[in-house]
C-alpha positions as CSV (number, residue, x, y, z in Angstrom):
1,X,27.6,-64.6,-110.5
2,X,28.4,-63.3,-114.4
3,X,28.6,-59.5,-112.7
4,X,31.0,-60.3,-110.0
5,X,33.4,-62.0,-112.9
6,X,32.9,-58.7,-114.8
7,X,33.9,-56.9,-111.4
8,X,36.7,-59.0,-110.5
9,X,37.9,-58.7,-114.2
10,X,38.1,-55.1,-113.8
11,X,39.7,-55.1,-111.1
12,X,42.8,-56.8,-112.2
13,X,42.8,-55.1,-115.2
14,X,42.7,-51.8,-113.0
15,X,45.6,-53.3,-110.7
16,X,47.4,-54.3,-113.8
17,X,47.3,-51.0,-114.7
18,X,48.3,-49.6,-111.7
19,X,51.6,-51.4,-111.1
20,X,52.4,-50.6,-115.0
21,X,52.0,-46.9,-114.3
22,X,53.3,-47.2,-110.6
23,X,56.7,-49.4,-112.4
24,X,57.1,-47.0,-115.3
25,X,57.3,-44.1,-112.4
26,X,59.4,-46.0,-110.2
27,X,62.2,-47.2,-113.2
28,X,61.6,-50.7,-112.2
29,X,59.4,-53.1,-109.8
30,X,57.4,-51.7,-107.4
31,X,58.0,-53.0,-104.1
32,X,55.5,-54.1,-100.8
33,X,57.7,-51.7,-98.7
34,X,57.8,-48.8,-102.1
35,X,53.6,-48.9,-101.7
36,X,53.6,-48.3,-98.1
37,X,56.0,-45.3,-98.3
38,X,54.2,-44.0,-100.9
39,X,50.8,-44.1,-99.3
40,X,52.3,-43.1,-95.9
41,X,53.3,-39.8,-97.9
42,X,50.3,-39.5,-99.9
43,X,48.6,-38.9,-96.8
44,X,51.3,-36.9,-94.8
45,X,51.6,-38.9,-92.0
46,X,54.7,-39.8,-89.9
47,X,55.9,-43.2,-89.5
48,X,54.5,-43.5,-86.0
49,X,51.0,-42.3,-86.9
50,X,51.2,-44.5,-90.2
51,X,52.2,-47.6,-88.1
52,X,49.2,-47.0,-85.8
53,X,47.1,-47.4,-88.0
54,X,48.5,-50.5,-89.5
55,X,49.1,-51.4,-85.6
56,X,52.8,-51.7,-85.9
57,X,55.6,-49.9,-84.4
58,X,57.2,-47.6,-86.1
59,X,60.6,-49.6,-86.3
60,X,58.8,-52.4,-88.1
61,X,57.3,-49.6,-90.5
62,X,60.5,-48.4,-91.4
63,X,61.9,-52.2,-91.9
64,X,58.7,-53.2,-94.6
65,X,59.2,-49.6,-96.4
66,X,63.1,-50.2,-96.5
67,X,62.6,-53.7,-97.7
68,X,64.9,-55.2,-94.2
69,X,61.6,-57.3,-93.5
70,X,58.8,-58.6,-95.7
71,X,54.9,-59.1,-94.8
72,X,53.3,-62.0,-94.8
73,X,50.5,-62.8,-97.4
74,X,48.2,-62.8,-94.5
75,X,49.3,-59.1,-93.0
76,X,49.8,-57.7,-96.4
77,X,45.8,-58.3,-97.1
78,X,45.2,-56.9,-93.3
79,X,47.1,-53.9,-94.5
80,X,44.8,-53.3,-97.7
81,X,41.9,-53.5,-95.2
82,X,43.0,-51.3,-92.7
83,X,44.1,-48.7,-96.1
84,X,40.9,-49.1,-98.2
85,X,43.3,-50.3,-100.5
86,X,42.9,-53.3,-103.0
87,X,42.9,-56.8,-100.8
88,X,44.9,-58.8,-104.4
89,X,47.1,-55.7,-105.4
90,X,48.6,-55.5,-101.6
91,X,48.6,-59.4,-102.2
92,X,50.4,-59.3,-105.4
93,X,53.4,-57.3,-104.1
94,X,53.8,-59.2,-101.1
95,X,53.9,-62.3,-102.8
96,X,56.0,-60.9,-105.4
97,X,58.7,-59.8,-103.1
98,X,58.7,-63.0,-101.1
99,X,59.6,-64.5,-104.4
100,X,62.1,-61.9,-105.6
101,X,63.7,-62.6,-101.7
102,X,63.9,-66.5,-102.7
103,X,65.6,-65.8,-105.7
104,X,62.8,-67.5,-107.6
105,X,62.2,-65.4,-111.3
106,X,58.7,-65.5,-111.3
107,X,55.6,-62.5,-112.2
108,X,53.1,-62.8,-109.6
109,X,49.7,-62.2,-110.4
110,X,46.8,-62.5,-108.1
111,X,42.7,-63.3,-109.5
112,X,40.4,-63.1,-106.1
113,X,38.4,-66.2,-105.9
């Protein structure tokens, strides 16, 4: 149980430390929709092969990385999985923006039980 604290602590500490680095970069939050786009051209792939393999069409894609839709808490941790990305960082964003879109002033953070 103690190591998968010391895991789990490291892990937000490395997600904390990604979103500083990714914010500083980005002159300001980092949006759901900013990540997407930016893994989408990490890789080189075109919105239609991206959205494939999120198993989306490409018009709902372009919406999340635009910031017309949001994701749901639930699809956002789908995404992660589907990405080898981290499950509470994805989690984090999403939640953060549904926030922001709410108008509620609020940092979100997200532990993993």
């Amino acid at each position: 149980m103690a190591g998968a604290t010391l895991k789990e602590s490291r892990r937000t500490k490395h997600d904390a430390q990604t979103n500083a680095f990714l914010t500083s970069l980005n002159r300001g939050a980092l949006t759901f929709g900013q990540l997407l786009a930016s893994l989408r051209q990490a890789d080189e792939a075109g919105l239609a092969q991206f959205a494939a393999t999120l198993g989306i069409s490409r018009q709902h894609l372009h919406q999340l990385e635009t910031g017309q839709k949001s994701v749901s808490p639930e699809r956002a941790v789908r995404f992660a999985r589907l990405l080898g990305q981290s499950e509470s960082y994805f989690l984090q964003l999403a939640l953060q923006d549904l926030a922001n879109d709410s108008g509620i002033t609020a940092y979100i953070q997200v532990m993993v039980a």
